[in-house]
Each structure stands twice: as C-alpha cells, then as structure tokens.
Backbone as CSV, one residue per row, in Angstrom:
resi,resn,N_x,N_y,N_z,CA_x,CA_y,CA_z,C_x,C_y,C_z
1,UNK,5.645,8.428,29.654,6.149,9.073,28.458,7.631,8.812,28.329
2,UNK,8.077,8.605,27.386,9.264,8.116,26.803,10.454,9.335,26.902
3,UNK,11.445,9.135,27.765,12.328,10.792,27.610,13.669,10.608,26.385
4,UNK,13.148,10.018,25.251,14.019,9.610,24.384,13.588,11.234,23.341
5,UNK,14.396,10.994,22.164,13.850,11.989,21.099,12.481,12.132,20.931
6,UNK,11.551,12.521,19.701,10.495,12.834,19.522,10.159,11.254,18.885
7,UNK,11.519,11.332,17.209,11.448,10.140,16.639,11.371,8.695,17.791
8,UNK,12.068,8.718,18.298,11.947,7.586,19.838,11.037,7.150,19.837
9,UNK,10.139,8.349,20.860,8.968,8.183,21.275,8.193,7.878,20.565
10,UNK,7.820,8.275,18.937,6.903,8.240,17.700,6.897,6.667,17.467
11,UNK,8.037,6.274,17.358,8.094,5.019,16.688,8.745,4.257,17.707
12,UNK,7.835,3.100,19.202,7.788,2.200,19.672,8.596,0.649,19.205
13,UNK,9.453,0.103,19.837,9.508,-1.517,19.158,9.377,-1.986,20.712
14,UNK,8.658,-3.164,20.640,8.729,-4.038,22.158,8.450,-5.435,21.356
15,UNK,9.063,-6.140,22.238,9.345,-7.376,22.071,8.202,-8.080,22.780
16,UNK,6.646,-8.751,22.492,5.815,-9.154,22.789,5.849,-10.254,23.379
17,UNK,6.295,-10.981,22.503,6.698,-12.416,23.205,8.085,-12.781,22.736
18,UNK,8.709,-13.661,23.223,10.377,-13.640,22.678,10.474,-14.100,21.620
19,UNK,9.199,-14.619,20.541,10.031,-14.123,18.958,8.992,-13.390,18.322
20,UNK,8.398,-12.676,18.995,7.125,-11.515,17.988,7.555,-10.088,18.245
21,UNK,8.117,-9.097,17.440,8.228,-7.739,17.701,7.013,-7.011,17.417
22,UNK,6.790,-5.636,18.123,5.799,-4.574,17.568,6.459,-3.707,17.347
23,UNK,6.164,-3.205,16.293,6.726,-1.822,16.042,5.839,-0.952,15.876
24,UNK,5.217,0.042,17.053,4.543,0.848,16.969,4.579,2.613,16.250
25,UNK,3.893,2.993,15.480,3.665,4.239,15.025,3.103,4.957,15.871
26,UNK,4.046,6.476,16.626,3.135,6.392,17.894,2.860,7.545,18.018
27,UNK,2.076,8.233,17.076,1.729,9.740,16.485,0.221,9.439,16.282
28,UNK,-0.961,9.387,17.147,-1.870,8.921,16.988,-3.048,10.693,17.196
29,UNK,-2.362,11.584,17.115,-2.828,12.736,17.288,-2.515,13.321,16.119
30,UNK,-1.604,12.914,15.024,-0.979,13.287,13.864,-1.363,12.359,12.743
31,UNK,-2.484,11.261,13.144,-2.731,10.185,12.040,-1.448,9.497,12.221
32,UNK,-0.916,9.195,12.786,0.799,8.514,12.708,1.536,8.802,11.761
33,UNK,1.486,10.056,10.851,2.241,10.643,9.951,3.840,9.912,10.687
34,UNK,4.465,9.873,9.331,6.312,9.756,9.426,6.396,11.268,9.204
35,UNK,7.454,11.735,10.164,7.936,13.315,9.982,9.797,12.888,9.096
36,UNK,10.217,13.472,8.860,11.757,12.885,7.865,12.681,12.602,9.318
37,UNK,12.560,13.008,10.772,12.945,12.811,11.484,12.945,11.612,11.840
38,UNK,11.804,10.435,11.879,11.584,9.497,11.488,11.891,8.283,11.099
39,UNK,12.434,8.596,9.927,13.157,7.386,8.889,14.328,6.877,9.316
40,UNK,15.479,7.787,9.706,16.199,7.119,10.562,16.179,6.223,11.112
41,UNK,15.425,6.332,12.117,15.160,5.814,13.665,14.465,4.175,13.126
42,UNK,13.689,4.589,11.740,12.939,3.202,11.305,14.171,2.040,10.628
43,UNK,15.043,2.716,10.266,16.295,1.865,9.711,17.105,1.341,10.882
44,UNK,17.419,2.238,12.128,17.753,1.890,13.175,16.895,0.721,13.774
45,UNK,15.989,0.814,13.879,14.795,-0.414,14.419,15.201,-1.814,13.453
46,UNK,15.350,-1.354,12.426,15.218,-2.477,11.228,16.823,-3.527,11.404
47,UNK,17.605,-2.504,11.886,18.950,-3.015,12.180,18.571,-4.358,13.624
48,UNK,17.752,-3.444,14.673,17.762,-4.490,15.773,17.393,-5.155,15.461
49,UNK,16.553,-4.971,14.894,15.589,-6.772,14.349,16.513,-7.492,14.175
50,UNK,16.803,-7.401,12.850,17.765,-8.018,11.857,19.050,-9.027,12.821
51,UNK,19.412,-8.134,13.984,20.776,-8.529,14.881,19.938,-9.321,15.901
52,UNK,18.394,-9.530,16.144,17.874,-10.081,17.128,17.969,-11.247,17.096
53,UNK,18.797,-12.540,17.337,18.341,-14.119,16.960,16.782,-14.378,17.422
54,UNK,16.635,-14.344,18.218,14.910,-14.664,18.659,13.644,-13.936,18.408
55,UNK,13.960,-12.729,17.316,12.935,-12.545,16.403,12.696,-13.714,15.314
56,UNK,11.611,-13.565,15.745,11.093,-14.404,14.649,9.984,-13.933,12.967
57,UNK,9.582,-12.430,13.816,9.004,-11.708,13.106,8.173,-10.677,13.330
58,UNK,7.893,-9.855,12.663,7.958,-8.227,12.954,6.616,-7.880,12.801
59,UNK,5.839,-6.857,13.754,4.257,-6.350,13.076,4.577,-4.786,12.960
60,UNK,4.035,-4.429,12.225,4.257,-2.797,12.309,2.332,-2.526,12.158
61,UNK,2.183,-1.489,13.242,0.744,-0.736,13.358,0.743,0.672,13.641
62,UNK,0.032,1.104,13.831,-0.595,2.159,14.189,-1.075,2.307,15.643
63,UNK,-0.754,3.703,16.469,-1.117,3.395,18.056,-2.934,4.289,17.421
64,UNK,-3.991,3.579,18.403,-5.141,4.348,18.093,-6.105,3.486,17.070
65,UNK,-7.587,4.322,17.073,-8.261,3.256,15.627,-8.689,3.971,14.654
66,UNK,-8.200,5.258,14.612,-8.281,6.492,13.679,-7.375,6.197,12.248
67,UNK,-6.364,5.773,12.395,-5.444,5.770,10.734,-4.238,4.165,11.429
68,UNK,-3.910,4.056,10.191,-3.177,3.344,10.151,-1.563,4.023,10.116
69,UNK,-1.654,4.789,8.980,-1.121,6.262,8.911,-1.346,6.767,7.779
70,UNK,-1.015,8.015,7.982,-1.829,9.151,6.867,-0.404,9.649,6.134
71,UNK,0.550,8.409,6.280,1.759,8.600,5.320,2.526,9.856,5.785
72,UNK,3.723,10.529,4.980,4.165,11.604,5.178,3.922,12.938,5.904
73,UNK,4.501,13.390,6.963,4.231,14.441,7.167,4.863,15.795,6.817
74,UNK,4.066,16.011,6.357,5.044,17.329,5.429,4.554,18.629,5.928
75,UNK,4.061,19.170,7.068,4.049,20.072,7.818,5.082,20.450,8.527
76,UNK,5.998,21.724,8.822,6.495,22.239,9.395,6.349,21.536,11.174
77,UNK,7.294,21.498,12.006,6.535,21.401,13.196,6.335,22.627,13.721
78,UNK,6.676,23.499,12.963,6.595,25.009,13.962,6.446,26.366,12.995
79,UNK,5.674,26.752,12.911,5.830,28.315,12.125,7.123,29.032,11.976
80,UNK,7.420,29.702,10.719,8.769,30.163,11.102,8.470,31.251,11.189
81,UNK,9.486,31.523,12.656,9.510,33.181,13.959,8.881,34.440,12.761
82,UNK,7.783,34.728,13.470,7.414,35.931,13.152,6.135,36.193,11.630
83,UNK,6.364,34.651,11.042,5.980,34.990,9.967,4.079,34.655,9.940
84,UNK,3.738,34.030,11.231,2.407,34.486,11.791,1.952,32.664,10.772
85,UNK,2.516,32.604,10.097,1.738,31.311,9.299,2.367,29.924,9.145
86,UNK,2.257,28.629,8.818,3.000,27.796,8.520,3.689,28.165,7.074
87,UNK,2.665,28.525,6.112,2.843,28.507,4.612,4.117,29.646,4.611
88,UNK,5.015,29.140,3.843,5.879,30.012,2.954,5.816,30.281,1.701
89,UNK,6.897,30.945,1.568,6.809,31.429,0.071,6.325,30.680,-1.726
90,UNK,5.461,30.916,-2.173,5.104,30.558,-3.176,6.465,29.373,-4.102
91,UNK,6.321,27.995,-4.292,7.194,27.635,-5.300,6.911,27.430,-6.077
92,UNK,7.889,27.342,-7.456,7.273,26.639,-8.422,7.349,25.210,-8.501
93,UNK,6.959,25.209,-9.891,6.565,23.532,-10.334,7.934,22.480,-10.523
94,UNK,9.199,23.774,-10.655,10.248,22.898,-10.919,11.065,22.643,-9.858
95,UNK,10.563,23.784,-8.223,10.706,23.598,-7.375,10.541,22.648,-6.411
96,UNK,9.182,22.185,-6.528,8.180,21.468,-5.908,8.917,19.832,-6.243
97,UNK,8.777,19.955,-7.774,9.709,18.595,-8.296,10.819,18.271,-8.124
98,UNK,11.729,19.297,-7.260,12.984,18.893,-7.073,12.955,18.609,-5.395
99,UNK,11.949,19.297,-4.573,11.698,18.800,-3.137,11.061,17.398,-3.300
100,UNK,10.754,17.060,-4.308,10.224,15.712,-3.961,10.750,14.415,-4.267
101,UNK,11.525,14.887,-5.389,12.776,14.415,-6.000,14.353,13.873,-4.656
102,UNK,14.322,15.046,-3.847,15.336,15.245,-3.004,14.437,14.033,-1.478
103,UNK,12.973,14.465,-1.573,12.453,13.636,-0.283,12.437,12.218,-0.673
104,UNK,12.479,11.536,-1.711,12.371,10.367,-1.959,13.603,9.644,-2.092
105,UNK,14.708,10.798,-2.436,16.156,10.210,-1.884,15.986,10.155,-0.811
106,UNK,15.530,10.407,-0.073,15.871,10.430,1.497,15.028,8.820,1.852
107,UNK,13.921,8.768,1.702,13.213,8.037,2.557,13.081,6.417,1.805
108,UNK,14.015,6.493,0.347,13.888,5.173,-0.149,14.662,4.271,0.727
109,UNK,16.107,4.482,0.827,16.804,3.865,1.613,16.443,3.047,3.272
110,UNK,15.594,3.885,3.767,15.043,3.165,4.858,13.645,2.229,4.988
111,UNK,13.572,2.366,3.343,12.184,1.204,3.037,13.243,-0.035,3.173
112,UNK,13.868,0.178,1.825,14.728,-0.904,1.877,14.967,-1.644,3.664
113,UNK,15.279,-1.320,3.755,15.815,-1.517,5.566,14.730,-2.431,6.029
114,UNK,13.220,-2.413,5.505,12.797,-3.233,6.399,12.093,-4.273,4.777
115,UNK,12.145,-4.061,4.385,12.281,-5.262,2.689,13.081,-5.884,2.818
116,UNK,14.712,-5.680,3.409,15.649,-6.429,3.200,15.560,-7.365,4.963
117,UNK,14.677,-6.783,5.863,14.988,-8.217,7.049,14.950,-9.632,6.600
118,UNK,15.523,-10.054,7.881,15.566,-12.172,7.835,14.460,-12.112,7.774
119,UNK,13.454,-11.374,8.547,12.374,-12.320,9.334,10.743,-11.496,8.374
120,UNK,10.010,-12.414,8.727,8.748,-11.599,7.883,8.087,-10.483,8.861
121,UNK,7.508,-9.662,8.136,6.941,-8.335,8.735,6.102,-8.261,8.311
122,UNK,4.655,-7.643,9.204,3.170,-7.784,8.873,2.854,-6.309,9.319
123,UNK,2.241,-5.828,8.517,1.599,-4.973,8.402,0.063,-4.629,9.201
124,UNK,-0.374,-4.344,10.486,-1.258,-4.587,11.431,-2.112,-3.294,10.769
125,UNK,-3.122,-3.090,9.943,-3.687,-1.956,9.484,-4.886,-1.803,9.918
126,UNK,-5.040,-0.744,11.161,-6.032,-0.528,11.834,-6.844,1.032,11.339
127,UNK,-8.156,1.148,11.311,-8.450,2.470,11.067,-8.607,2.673,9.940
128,UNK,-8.601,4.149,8.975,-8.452,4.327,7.880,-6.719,4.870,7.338
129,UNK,-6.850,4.596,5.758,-5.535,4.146,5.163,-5.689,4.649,4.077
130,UNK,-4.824,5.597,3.582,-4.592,6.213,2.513,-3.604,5.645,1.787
131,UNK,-3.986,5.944,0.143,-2.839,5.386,-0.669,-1.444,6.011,-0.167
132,UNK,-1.098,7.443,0.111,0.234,7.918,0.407,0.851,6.838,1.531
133,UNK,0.102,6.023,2.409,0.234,4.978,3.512,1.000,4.086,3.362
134,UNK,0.285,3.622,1.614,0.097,2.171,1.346,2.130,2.230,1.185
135,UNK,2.690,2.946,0.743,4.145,2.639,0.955,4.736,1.780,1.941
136,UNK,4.302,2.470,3.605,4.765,1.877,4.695,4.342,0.529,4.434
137,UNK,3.383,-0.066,4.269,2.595,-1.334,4.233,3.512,-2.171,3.129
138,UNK,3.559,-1.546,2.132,3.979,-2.436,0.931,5.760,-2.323,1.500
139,UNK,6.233,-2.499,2.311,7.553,-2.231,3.028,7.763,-3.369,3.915
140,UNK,6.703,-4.245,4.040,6.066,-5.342,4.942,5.995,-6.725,3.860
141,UNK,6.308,-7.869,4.508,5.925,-9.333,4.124,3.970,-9.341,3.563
142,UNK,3.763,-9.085,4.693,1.950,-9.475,4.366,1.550,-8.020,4.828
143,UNK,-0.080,-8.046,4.649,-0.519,-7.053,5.026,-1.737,-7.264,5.759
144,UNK,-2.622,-7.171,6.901,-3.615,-7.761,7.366,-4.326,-6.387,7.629
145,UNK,-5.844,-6.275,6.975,-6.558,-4.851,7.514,-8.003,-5.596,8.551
146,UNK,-7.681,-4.908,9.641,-8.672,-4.847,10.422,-10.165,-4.475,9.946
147,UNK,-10.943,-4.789,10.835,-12.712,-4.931,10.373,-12.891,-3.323,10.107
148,UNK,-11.979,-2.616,11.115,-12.177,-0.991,10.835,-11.846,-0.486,9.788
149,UNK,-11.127,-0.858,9.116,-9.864,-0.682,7.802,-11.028,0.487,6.919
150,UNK,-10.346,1.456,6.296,-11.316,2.249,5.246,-10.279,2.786,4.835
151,UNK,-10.641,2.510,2.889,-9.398,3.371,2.504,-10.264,4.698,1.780
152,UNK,-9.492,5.657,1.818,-9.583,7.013,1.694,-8.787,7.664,-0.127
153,UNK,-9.244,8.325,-0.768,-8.695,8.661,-2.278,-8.371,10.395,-1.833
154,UNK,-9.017,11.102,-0.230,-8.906,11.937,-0.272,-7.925,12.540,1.151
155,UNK,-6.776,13.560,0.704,-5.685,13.638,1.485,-6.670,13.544,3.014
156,UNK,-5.668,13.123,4.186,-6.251,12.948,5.164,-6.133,14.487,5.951
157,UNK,-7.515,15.042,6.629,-7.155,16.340,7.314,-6.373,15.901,8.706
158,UNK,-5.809,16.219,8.899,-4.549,16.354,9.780,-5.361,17.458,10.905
159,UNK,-5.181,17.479,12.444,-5.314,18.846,13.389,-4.289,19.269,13.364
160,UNK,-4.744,20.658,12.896,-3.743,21.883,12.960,-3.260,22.164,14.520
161,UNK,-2.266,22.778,14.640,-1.636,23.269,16.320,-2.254,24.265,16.441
C-alpha cells in the first residue's frame, strides 16, 4: 500500500516499459470514481509525462473488471459529525446549478492537462462505462474498449460505507 495521500494512492503512473506509461485509476471499490481531490494530482501526472523524454505514450485504465469509471464522485467521504446521514440540507435548483457550475470550473482545467500532452494517450476501457465516464476517455488520443466493455444509461450504484 502506497503511504502517499489518498489522491496518490487512487491514481497510479508506472512506467511499463521505457516509453509506455500507465496511469492507473486505483479506486476499484468506488467504481474508480475521481473524488475533486483527484484532479490535481491528474494535472500533476500530466506534467511528468509531458517533462518525460522517453515517454512515448500514455494508457489510462481502470484497476479491476467492474468499471472503467463511474465518473465523478460526488459523495461526501464522511458524514458530517452528528448528523447520523450523508444527505444534507435540501437545495435548490439555482443552488444545485451554481455547484455544478463552480465543479466544472474546477475540473475543466485538468482535462486540458492531458489533451494538451506531446505524446498520445489511450484510453484502456475495461468493465462497464457510463456516459458521466465518457469525459475521462474523451481526455485521451484513442479509446480502446475491452471484450468486457458495457455501457450503462443508468447512474452507477456505488457501495455505501
């Protein structure tokens, strides 16, 4: 086990052969959900590449043969103290639109990051794959789906803690 952050540990890069990277998704108990903790760490990765001369080119997958990923994770990691539930308080609609508004500032910038590498990046899509997914993928040169591949129209259930 990795004694780095959570993001660290979640998201794997190893150098396979000296010009093939992996970049592993490594939340395979979570569908490999991205948590916003995350994105960072994926722009950080995107930087090594980029500075690597002997990349030659990048795979991004999924650890497991359950999801490829089930996209965003937008669960709390923890109940807040006392209040017995994940769910909070009721928002509205103009609420809701401005959290999502505010999350997509956040997480455009580190697409970019791996759109803009030297080198091409493949998309290793193992398992099943939801459209909320298909972002990470379309963030990639090519896209290759495994014999397992199944795409899904319905949100993925996630295990609760």
């Amino acid at each position: 086990m990795s004694t780095g952050t959570d993001a660290e540990s979640s998201i794997l890069l190893e150098m396979e052969t000296e010009h093939r990277a992996l970049l592993t998704l490594n939340r395979p108990d979570r569908l490999n959900t991205l948590t916003l903790d995350m994105w960072p760490r994926m722009s950080q990765l995107a930087g090594e590449l980029d500075s690597n001369d002997s990349a030659r080119v990048a795979i991004l997958t999924g650890k497991g043969d359950r999801a490829f990923s089930a996209g965003l994770d937008l669960a709390p990691s923890k109940p807040a103290a006392g209040s017995g539930s994940r769910k909070g308080p009721r928002r509205s609609t103009a609420q809701k639109n401005r959290q999502t508004a505010q999350l997509i500032q956040r997480t455009s910038s580190h697409f970019t990051a791996f759109e803009n590498l030297r080198i091409p990046t493949i998309a290793a899509i193992n398992g099943a794959r939801w459209p909320c997914s298909t972002a990470n993928a379309a963030a990639t040169t090519r896209s290759i789906e495994g014999w397992s591949t199944t795409w899904s129209s319905r949100p993925p259930a996630l295990p609760t803690a």
